[in-house]
C-alpha positions in Angstrom: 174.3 65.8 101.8 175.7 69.4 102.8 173.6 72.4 103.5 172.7 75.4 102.1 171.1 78.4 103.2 168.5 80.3 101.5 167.6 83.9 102.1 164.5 85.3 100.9 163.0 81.9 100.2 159.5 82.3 100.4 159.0 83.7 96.6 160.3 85.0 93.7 164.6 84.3 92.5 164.8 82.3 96.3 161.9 80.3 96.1 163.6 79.1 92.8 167.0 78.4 93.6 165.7 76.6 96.4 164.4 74.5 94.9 166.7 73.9 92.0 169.5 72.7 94.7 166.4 70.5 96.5 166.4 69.1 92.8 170.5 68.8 93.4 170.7 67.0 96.8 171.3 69.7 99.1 169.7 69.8 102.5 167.9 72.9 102.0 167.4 75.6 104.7 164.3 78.2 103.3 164.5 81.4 105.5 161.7 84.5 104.7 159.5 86.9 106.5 156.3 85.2 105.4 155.5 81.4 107.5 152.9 81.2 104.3 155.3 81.7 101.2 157.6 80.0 102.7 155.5 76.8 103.8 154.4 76.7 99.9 158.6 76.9 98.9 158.9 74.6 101.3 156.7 71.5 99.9 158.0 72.8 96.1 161.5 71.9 97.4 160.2 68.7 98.8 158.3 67.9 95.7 161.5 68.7 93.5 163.4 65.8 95.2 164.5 67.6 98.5 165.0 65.0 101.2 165.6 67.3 104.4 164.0 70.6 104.2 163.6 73.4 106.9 161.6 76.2 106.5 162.6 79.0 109.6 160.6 82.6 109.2 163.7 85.2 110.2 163.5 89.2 109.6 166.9 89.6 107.9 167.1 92.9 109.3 167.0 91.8 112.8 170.6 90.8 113.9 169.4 88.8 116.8 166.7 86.6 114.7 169.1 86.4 112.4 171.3 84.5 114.7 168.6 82.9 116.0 167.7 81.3 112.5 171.1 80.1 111.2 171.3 78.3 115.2 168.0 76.1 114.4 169.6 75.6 110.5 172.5 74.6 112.1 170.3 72.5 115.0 168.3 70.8 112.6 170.9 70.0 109.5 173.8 71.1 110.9 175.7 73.9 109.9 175.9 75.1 106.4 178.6 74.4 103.5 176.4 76.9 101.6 174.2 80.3 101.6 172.5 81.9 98.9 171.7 85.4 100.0 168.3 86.5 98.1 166.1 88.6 100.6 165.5 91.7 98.8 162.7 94.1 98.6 162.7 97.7 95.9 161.3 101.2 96.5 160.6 102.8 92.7 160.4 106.6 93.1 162.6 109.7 91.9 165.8 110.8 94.0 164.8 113.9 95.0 161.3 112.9 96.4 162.3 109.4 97.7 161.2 109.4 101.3 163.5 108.5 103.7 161.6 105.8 104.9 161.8 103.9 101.8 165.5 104.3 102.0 166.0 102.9 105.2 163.4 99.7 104.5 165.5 99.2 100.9 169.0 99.4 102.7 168.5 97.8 105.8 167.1 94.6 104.1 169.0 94.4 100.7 172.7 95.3 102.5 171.9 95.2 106.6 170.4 92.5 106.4 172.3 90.7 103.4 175.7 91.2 105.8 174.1 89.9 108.7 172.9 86.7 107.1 176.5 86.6 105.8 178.0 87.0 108.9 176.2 84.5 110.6 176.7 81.5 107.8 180.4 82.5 107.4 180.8 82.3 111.5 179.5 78.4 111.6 181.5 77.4 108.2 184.6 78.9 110.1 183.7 77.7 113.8 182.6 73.6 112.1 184.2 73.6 108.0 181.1 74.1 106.1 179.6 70.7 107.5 182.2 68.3 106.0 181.7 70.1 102.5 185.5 70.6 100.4 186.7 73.7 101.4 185.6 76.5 104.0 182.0 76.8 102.2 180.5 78.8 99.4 178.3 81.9 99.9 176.7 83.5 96.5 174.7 87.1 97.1 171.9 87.9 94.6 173.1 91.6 93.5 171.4 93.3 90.6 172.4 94.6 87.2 171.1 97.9 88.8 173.8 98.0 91.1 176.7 97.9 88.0 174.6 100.0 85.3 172.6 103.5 86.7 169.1 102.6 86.4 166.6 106.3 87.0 163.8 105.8 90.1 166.4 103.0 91.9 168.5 105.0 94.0 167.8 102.8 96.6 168.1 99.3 95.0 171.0 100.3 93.4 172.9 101.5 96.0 171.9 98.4 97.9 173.0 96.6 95.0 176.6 98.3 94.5 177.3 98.2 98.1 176.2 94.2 98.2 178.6 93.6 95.4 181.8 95.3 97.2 180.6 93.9 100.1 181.1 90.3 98.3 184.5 91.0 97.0 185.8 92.3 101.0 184.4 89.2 103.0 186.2 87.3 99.8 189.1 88.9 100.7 188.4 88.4 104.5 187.4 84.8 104.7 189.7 83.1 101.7 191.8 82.4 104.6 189.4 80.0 106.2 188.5 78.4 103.0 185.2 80.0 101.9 184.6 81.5 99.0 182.6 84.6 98.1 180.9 85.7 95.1 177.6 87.7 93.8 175.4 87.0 90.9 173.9 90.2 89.1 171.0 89.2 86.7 169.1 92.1 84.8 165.3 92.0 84.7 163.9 88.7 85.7 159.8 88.0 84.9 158.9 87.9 89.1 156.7 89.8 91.3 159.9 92.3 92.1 160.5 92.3 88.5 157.1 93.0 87.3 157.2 96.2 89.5 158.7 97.6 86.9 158.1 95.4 83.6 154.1 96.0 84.3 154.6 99.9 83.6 153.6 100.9 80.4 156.2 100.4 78.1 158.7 99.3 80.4 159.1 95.8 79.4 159.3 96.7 75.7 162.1 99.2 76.2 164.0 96.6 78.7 163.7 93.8 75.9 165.6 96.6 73.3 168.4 97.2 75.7 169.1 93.2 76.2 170.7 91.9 73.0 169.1 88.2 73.3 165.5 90.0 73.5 164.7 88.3 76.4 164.3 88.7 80.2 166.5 86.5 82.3 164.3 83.8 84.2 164.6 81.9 87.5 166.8 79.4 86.0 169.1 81.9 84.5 169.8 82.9 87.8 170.3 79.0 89.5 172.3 78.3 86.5 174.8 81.0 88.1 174.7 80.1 91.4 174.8 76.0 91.0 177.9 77.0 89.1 179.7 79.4 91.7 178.2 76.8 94.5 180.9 73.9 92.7 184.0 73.3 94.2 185.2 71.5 91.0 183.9 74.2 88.2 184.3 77.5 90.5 186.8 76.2 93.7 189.4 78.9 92.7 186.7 81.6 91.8 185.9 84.3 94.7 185.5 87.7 94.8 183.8 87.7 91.7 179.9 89.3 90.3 178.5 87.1 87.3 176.2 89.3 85.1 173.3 87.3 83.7 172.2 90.3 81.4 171.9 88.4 78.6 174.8 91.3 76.9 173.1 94.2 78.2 176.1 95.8 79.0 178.4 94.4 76.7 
């Protein structure tokens, strides 16, 4: 079966769609900062009827470990027809006395190190055909409803957010010449621990709920929904450059 790469695999929307595509047939590659969390996806990937599963700690914002990572993926099940780009971490706090820190730590993993990790798969699906699978390969970036609609205390996320999703539409541009396809998935507020950072304030996940007209939070399997279908060559092969909202018609 051909691989696919997941970023930020350890927990949360990752963890998830990692183990949907386990579920699928896909050789899964788990990549995260945490060898704990991402032991535990690991064995959930196995147990959901993955077959060859590697789970390789990587700081995405590290340009040489990221290299380092996608060699062993490639290594150990050869290089990728797919990557899922999920690493992503959120600083809440007001514009004007966000510290720059938090900035830098938001940026430099949600876009940094989102390119990087896109770089690197899109360099082995051009230098070996996405491993035999139709096609260049398929990359799908996890981008945010916050990076389309203004959301107050993100500045941050959702400039990390907006720039991932123009960054999807140039390497789309960029790399429909080798064969790969590009594309970004933007749910709104999804019921995980980065989610509950903000639906555990008081109020907060009432007032979200009234904004969303099917009064309900998107879910982990929202989200795979969206990316098993941009993954297929036969329902999406002529879609790239594209951002799916899963927002359940908050801003319709």
């Amino acid at each position: 079966m051909p691989t696919v790469v997941v970023t930020g695999a350890g927990r949360g929307l990752g963890r998830a769609v990692a183990s949907g595509l386990a579920a699928d047939g896909w050789d899964v590659a788990l990549l995260g900062r945490t060898p704990e969390d991402l032991d535990s996806a690991a064995r959930e990937a196995e147990e959901a009827g993955g077959i060859r599963v590697v789970a390789v700690t990587v700081d995405v914002r590290d340009s040489a470990a990221v290299e380092a990572a996608f060699a062993t993926v490639r290594r150990v099940l050869g290089p990728p027809a797919a990557l899922v780009v999920s690493a992503g971490v959120q600083r809440i706090g007001a514009a004007l006395d966000l510290p720059a820190a938090d900035w830098d730590v938001v940026l430099d993993t949600n876009l940094t190190g989102a390119f990087l990790c896109m770089q690197a798969g899109a360099r082995l699906m051009v230098g070996e055909g996405g491993g035999g699978h139709a096609g260049g390969g398929s990359i799908v970036a996890i981008a945010s409803v916050a990076g389309l609609t203004a959301v107050a205390g993100r500045a941050a996320y959702a400039a990390s957010k907006a720039g991932l999703v123009m960054l999807t539409r140039v390497c789309a541009v960029e790399w429909a010449e080798h064969g790969i396809r590009v594309n970004a998935v933007a749910p709104t507020f999804v019921d995980t621990d980065l989610g509950r950072q903000t639906l555990d304030c008081p109020g907060e996940r009432e007032r979200i709920l009234g904004l969303i007209p099917l009064r309900r939070l998107a879910t982990p399997q929202d989200v795979l929904g969206a990316v098993r279908f941009l993954l297929d060559e036969r329902a999406a092969g002529f879609v790239t450059g594209e951002c799916l909202t899963v927002d359940g018609g908050l801003r319709a």
